[in-house]
GUTIRO-725797 format. One line per field, with one value per residue: residue number from 0; residue in three letters; chain; x, y, z of N, C-alpha, C in turn. Coordinates in Angstrom, 3 decimals. Atoms other than C-alpha are relative to their C-alpha. Layout:
<atoms>
tornu NUM;...
roba ala;...
gufi A;...
n.east X;...
n.north Y;...
n.up Z;...
ca.east X;...
ca.north Y;...
ca.up Z;...
c.east X;...
c.north Y;...
c.up Z;...
</atoms>
This chain:
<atoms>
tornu 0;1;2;3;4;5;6;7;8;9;10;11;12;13;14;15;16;17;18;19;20;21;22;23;24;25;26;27;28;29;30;31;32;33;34;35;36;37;38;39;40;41;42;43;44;45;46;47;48;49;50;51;52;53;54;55;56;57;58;59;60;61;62;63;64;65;66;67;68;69;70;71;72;73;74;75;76;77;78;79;80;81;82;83;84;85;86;87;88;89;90;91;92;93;94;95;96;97;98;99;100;101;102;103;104;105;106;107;108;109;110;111;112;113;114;115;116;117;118;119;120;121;122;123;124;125;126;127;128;129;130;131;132;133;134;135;136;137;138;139;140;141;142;143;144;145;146;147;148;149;150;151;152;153;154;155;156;157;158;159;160;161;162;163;164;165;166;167;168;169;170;171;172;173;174;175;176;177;178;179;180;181;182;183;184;185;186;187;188;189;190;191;192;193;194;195;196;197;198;199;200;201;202;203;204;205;206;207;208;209;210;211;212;213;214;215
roba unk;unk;unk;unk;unk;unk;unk;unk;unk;unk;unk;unk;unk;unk;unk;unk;unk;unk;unk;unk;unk;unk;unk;unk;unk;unk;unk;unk;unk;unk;unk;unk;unk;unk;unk;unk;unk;unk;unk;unk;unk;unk;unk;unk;unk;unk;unk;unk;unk;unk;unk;unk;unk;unk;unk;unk;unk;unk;unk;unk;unk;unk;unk;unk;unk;unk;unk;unk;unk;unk;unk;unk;unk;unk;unk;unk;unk;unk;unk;unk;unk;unk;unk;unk;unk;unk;unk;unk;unk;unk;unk;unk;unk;unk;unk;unk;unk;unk;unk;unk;unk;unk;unk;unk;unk;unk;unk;unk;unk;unk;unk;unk;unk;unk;unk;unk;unk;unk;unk;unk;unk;unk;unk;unk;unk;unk;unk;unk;unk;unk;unk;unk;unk;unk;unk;unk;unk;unk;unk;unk;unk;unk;unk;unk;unk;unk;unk;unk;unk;unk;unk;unk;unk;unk;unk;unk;unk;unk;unk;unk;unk;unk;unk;unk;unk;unk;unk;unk;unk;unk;unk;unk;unk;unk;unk;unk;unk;unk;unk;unk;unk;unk;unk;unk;unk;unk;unk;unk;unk;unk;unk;unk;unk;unk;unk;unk;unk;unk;unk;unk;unk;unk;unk;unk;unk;unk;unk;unk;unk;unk;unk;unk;unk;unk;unk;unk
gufi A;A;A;A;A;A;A;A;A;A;A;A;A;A;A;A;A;A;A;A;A;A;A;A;A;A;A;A;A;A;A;A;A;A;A;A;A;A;A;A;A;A;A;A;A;A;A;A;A;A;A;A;A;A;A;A;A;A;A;A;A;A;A;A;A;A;A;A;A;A;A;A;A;A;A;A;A;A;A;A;A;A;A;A;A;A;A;A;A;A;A;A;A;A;A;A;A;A;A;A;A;A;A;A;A;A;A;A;A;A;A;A;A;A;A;A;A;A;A;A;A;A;A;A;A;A;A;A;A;A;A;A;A;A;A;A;A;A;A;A;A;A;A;A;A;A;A;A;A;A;A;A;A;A;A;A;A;A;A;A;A;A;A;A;A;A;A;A;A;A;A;A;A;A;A;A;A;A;A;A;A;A;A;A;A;A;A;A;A;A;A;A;A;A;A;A;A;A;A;A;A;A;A;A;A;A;A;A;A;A;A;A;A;A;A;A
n.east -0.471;-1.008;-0.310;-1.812;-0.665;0.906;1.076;0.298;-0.373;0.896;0.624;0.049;-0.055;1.599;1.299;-0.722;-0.177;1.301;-0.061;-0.492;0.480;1.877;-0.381;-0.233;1.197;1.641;-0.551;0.119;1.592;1.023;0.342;0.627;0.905;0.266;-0.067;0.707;1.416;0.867;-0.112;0.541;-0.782;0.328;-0.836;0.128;0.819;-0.778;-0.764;0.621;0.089;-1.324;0.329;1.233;-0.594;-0.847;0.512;0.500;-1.185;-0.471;-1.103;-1.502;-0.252;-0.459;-1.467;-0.973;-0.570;-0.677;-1.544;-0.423;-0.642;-1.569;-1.454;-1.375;-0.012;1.258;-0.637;0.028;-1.001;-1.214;0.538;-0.490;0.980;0.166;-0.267;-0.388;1.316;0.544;0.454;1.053;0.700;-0.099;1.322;1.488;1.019;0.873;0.749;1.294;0.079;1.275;1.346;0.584;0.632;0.949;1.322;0.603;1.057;1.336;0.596;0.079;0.935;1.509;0.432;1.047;-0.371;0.449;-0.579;-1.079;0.330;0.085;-1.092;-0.111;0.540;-0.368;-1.307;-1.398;-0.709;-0.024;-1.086;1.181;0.748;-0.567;0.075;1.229;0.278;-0.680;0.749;1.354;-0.205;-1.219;0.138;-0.350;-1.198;-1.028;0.031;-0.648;-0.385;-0.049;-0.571;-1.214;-1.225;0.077;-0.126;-1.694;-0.050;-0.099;-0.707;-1.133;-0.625;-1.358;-1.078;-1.151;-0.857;-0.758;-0.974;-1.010;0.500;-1.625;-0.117;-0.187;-0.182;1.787;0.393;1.358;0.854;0.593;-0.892;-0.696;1.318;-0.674;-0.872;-0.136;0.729;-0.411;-0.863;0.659;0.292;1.562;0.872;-0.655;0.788;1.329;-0.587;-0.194;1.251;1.372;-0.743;0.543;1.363;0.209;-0.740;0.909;1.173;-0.545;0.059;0.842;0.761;-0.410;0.390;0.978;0.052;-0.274;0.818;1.269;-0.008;0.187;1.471;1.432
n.north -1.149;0.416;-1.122;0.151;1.097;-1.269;-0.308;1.493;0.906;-0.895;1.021;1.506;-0.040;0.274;1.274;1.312;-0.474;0.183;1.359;0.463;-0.136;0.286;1.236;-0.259;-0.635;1.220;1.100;-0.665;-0.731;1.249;0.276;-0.736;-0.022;0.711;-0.075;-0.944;0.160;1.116;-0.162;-0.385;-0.327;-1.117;-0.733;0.261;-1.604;-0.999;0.560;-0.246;-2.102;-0.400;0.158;-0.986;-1.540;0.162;-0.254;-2.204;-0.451;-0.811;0.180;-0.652;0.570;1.818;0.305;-0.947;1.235;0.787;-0.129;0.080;1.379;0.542;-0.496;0.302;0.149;0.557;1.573;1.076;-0.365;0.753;1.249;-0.920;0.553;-1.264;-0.134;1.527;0.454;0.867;-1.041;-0.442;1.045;-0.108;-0.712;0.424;0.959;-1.107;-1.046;0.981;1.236;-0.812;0.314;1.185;0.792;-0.386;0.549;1.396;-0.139;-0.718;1.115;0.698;-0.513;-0.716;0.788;0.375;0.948;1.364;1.055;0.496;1.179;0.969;0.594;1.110;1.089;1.069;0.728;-0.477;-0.208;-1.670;-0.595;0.430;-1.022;-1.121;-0.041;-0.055;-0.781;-0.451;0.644;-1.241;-1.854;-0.288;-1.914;-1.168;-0.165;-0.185;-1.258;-0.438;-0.399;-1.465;-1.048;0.424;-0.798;-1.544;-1.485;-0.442;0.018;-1.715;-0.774;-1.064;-0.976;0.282;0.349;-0.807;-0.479;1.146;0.617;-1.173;0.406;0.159;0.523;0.807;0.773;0.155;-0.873;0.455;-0.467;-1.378;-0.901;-0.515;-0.998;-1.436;-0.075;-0.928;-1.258;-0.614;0.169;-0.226;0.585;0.428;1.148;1.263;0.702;0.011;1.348;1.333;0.177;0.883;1.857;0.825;0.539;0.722;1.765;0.678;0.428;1.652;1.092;0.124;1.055;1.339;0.691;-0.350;1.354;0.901;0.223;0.564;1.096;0.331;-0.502;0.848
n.up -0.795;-0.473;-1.251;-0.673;-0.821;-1.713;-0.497;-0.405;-1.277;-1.297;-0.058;-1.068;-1.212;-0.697;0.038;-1.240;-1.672;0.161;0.107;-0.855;-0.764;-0.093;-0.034;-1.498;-0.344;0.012;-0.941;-1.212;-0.027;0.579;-1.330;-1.137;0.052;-0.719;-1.506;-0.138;0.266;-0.554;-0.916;-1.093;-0.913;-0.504;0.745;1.441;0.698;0.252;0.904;1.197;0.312;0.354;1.507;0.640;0.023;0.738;1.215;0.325;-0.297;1.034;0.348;-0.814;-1.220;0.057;0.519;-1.113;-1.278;0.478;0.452;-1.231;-0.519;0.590;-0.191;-0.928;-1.483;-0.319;0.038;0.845;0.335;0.193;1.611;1.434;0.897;0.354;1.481;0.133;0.324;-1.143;-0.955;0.592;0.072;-1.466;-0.266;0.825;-1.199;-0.880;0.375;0.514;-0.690;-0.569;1.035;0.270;-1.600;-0.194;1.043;-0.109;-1.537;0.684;1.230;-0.768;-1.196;0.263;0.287;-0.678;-0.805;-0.297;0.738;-0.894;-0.484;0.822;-0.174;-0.627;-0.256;0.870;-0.537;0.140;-1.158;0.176;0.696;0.983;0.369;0.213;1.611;0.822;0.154;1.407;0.919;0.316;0.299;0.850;1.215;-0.389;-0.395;0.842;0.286;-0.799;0.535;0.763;-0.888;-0.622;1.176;0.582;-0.691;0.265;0.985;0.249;-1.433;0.782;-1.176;-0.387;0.222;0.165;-1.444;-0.590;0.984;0.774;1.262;0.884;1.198;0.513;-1.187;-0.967;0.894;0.326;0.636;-0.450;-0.214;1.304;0.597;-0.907;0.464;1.087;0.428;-0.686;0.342;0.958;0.718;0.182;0.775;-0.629;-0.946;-0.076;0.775;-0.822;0.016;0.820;0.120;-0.982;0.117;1.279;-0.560;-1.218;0.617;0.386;-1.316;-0.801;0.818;-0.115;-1.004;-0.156;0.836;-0.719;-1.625;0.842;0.470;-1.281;-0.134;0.912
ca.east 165.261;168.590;169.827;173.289;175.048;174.364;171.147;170.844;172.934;171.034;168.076;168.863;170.063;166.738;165.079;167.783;167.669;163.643;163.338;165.276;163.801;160.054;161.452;162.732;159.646;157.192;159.533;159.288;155.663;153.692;154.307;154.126;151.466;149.933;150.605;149.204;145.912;145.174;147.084;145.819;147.837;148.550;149.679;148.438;146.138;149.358;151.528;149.127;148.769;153.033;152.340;149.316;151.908;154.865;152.851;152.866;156.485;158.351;161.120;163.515;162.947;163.815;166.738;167.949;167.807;169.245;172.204;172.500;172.936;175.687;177.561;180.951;180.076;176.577;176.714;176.766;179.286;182.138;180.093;181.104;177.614;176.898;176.608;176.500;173.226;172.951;172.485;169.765;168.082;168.229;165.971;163.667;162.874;161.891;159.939;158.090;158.114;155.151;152.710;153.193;152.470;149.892;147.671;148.412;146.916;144.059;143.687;143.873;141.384;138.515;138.144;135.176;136.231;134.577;136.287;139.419;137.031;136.060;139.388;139.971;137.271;138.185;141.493;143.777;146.686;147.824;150.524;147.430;145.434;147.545;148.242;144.603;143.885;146.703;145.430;141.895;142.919;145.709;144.277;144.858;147.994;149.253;147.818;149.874;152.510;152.335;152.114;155.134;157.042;155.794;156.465;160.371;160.244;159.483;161.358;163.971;165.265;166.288;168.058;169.866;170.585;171.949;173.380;174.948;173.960;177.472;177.757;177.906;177.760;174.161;173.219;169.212;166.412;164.770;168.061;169.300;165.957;167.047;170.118;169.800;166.760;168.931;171.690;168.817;169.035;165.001;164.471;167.056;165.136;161.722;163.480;164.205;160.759;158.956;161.349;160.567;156.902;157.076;159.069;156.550;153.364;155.074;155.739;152.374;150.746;152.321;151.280;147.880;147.702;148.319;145.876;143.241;143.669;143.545;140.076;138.626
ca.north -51.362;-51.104;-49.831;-48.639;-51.188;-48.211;-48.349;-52.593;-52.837;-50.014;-52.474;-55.683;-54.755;-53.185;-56.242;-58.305;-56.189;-55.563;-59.461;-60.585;-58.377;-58.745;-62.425;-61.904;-60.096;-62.803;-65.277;-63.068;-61.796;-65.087;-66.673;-63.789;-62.940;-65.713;-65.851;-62.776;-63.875;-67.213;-66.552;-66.151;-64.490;-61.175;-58.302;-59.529;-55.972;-54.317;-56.043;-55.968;-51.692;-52.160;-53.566;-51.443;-48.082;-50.034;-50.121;-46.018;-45.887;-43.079;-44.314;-41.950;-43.031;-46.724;-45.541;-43.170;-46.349;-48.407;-46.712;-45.861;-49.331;-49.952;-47.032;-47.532;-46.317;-48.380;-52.005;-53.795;-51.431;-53.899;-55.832;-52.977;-53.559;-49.408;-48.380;-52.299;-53.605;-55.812;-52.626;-51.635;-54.844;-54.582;-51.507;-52.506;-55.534;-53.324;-51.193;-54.200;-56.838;-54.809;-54.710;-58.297;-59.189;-56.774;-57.691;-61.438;-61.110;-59.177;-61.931;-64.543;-62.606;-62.010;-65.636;-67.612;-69.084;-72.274;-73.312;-73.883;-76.146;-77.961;-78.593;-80.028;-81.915;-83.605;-84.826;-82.164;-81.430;-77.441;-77.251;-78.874;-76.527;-73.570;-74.177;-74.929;-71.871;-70.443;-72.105;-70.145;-66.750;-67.252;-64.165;-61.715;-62.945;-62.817;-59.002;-58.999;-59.560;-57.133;-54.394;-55.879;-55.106;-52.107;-50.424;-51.288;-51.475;-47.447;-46.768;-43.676;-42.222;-45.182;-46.618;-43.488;-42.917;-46.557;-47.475;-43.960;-44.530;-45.435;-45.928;-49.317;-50.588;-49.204;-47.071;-48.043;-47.194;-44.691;-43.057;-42.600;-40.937;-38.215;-38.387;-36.933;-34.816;-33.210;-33.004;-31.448;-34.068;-34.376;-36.477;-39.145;-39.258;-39.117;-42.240;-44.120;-43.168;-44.871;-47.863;-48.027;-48.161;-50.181;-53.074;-52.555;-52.960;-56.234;-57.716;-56.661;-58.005;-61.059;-61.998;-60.498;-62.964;-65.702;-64.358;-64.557;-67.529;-68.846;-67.128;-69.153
ca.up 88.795;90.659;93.970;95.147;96.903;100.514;99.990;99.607;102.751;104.692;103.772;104.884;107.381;108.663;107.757;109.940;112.757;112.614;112.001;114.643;116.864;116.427;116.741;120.224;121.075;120.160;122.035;125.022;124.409;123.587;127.306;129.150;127.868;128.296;131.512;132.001;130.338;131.957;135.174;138.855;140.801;143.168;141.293;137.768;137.264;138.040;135.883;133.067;133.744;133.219;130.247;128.921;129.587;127.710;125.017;124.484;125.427;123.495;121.676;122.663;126.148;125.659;123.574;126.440;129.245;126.943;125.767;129.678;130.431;127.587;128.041;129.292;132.483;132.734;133.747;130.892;129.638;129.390;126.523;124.153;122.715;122.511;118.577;117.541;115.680;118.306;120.922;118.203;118.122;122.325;122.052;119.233;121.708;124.052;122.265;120.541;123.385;125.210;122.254;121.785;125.706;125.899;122.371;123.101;126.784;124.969;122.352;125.054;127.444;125.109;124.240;125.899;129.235;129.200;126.274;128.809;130.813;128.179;127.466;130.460;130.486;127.658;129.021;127.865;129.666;130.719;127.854;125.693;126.391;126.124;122.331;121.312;123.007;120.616;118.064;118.492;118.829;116.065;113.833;116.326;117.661;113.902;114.605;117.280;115.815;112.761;115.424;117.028;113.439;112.771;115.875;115.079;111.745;111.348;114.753;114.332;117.939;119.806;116.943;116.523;120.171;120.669;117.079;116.162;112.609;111.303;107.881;106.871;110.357;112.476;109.440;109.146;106.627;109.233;110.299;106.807;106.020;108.864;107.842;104.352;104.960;107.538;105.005;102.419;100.154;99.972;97.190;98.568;101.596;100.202;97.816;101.133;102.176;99.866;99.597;103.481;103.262;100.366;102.633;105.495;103.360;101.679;104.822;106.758;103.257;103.449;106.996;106.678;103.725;105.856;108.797;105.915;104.772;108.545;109.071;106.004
c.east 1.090;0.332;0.920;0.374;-0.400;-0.957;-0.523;0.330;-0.601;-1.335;-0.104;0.200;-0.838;-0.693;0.516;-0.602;-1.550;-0.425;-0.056;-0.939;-1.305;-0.048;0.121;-1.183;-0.885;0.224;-0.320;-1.503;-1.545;0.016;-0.271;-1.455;-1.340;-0.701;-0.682;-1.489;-0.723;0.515;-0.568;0.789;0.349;0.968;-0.500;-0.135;1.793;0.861;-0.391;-0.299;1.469;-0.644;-0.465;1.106;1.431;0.135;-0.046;1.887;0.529;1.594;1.204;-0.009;0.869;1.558;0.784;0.393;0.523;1.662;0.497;0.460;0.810;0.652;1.230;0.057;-1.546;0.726;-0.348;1.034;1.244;-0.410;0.309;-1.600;-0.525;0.394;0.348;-1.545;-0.452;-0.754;-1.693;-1.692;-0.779;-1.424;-1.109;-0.552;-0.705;-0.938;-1.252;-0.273;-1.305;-0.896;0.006;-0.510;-1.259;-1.020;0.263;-0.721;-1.077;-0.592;-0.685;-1.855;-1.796;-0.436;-1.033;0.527;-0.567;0.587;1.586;-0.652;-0.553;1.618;0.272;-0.681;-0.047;1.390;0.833;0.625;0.320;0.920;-1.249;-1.179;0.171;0.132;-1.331;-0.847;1.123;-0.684;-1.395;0.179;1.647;-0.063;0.479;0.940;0.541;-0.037;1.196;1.431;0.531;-0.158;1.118;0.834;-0.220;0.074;1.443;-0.220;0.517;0.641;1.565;0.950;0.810;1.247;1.133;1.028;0.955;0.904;0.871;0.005;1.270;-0.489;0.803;0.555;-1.565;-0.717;-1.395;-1.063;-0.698;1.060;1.000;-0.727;0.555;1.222;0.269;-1.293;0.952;1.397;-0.434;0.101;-1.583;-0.129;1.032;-0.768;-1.278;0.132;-0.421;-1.327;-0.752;0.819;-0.909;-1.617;-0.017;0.355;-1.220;-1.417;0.532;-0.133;-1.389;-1.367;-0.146;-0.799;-1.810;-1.097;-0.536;-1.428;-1.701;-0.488;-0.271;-1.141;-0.840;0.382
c.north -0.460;0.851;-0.075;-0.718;0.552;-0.664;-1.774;-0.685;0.204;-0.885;-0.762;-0.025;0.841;-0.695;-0.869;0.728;0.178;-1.665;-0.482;0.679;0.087;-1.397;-0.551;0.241;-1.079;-1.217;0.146;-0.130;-1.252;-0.899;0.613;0.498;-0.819;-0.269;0.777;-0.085;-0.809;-0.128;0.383;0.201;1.439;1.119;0.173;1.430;0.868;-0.009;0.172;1.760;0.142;-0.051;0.922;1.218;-0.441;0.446;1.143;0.280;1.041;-0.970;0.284;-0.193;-1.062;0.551;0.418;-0.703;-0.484;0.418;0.502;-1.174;-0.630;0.731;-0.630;-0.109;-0.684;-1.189;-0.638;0.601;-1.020;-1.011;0.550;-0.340;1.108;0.258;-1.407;0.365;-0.643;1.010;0.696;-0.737;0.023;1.049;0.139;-1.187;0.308;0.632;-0.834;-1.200;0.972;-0.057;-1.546;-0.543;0.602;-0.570;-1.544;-0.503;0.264;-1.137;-1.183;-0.050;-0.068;-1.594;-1.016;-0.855;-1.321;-0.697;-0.863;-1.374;-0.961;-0.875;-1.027;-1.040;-1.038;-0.370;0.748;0.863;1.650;-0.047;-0.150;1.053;1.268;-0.270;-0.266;1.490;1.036;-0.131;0.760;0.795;0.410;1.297;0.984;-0.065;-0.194;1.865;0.604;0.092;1.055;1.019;-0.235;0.453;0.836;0.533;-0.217;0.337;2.001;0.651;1.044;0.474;-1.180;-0.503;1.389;0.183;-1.284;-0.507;1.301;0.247;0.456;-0.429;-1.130;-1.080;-0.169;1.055;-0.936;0.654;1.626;1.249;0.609;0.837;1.244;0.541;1.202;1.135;1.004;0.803;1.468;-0.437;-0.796;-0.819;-1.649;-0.311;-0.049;-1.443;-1.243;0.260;-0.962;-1.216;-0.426;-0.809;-1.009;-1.518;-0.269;-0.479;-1.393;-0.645;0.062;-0.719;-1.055;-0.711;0.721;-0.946;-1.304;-0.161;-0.166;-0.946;-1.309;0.676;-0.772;-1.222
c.up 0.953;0.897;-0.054;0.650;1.244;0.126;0.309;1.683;0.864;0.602;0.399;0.940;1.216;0.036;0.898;1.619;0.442;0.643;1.578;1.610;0.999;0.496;1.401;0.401;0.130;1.002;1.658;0.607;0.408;1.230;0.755;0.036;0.036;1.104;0.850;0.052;1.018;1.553;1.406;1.038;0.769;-0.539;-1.604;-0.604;-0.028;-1.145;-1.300;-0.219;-0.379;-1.559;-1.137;-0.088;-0.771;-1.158;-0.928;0.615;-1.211;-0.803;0.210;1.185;0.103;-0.732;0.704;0.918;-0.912;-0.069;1.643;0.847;-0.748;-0.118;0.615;1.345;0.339;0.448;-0.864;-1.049;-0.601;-1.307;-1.229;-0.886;-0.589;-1.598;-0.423;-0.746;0.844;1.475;-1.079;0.238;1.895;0.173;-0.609;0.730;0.714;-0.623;-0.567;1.050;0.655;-0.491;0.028;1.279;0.128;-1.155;0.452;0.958;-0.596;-0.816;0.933;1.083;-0.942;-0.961;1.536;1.053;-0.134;-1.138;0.915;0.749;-0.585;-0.292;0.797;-0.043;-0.759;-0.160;-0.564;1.173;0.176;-1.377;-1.361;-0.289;-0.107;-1.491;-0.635;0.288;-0.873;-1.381;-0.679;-0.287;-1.078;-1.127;0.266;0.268;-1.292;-0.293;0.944;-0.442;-1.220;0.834;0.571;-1.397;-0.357;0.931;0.209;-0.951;-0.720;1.357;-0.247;1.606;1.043;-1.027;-0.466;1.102;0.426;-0.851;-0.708;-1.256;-0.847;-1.156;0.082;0.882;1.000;-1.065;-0.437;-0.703;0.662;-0.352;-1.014;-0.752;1.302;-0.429;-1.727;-0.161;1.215;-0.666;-1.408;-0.896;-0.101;-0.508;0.336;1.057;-0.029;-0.950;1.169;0.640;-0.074;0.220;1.590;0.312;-1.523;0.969;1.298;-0.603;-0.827;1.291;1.027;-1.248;-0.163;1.231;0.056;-1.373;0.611;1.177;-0.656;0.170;1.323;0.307;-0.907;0.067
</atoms>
């Protein structure tokens, strides 16, 4: 089976921009959260209620600050980054950096304190014992992730509001599915439909594979 050249590029280039940004996210997500978990400090509860309400953010919110802070007249304006993949990528971080701080805190939190003081007490150091507690709760933080790509992955409002969904520039799987059912070409966008769920069940198969195979 063979796709139009459109529809290959529309593709990859949801999987780049997705990718990259679940990528970011985990980079972000996986200390703060963290931090969050094993931290003692004043403020934490609040910080962790930001979090918790990130998590439920609307999409079209995040895409509405965003493209407010790369308009022309925003400050960051002068980066020209507005309608870019890179401005896309900007608000799929956002949108997924929250789930991953919040489930990896969660993952973090609901493991047995005393394994930390064991730790110590068997001469490991803090960075030592931050990765073995990784290490433990690695199932859920590979759940955490897969929610982290699936809440870009199928995301439709900010990347419209921030990437303009140029053809053959910010033109993405969702926004090409709006695109032609808005157009009434149905069975084109019930096409890219399925293709889409077809790429997110591969890729949440793949790592759910993995989070198996790490459980036995």
């Amino acid at each position: 089976m063979t796709f139009p050249p459109e529809v290959l590029q529309i593709t990859i280039l949801s999987l780049q921009i997705s990718a990259l940004a679940t990528g970011i996210s985990l980079l972000i997500g996986l200390p703060l959260g963290t931090l969050l978990a094993l931290g003692k400090f004043w403020g934490r509860s609040f910080f962790l209620s930001i979090v918790n309400t990130g998590m439920g953010l609307p999409p079209v919110v995040v895409g509405l600050f965003v493209a407010m802070m790369l308009w022309r007249s925003g400050p960051f304006g002068d980066m020209n980054l507005i309608y870019t993949p890179m401005a896309i990528i900007i608000a799929q971080t956002v949108i997924s950096a929250p789930v991953v701080i919040g489930l990896t805190a969660a993952a973090l939190q609901s493991l047995d304190p005393r394994l930390r003081l064991q730790l110590y007490g068997l001469g490991a150091s803090r960075w030592q014992m931050i990765w073995a507690l990784w290490r433990e709760a690695r199932l859920p933080l590979l759940a955490a992730l897969m929610a982290g790509f699936g809440s870009v992955i199928s995301e439709v409002g900010a990347s419209m509001m921030v990437g303009g969904n140029i053809r053959h520039q910010t033109r993405v799987l969702t926004t090409a599915i709006v695109l032609e059912t808005g157009k009434g070409n149905f069975e084109i966008a019930i096409a890219l439909g399925i293709l889409l769920l077809t790429i997110t069940f591969l890729v949440n198969w793949a790592l759910t594979w993995i989070q198996q195979r790490g459980e036995e």
